[in-house]
N, C-alpha and C positions, 0 to 999 in steps of 0.2 A: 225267532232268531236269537241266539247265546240265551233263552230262557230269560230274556228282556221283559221290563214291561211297554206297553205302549208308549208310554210318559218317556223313559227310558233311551228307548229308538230315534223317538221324533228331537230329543235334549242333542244326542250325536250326531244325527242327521240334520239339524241348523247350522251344530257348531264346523261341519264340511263343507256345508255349500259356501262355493266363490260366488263374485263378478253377477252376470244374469240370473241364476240361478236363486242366488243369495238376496237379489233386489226382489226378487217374487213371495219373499217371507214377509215385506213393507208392507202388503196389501192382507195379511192375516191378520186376526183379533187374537189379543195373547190368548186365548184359553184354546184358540186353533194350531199357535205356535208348541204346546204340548200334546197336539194328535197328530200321531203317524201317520194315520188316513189323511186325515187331510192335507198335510204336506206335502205328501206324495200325489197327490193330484193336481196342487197349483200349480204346480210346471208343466201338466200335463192338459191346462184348461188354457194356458199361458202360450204353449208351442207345441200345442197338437200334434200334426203327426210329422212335423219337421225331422227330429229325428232318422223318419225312414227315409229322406233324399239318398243317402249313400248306400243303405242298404239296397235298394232298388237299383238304383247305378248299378250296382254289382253283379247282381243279378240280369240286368242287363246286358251288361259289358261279359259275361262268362256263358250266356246263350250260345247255343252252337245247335246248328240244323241240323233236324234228324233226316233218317233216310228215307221215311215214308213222306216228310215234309216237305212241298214245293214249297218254289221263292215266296207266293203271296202267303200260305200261313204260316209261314217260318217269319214275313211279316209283323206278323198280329199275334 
């Protein structure tokens, strides 16, 4: 990314995060707060797959029955 370094990424990527996000750097050891890896993963060990609630909604809510589909696998 921009020909960054790791160090580099993870300095910008602290200095962005808010709120919840931002509280999940509390629980890092400083030499974790200069890896991009692992940053990128606290939030991800933090709030799993929360994230995908709305994408699935979505998915959800834009389903439309096809025409080989009866009512019960249009269902499921």
């Amino acid at each position: 990314m921009n020909n960054w370094s790791n160090e580099e990424k993870a300095c910008v990527l602290t200095s962005m995060l808010r709120d919840s996000a931002a509280a999940i750097l509390e629980n890092l050891c400083s030499s974790d707060l200069r890896d991009y890896d692992k940053i990128t993963s606290a939030p991800k060990l933090r709030f799993g797959d929360a994230h995908l609630t709305d994408q699935l909604h979505g998915q959800l809510h834009n389903q439309t029955q096809q025409a080989k589909d009866d009512l019960t696998t249009f269902a499921y």
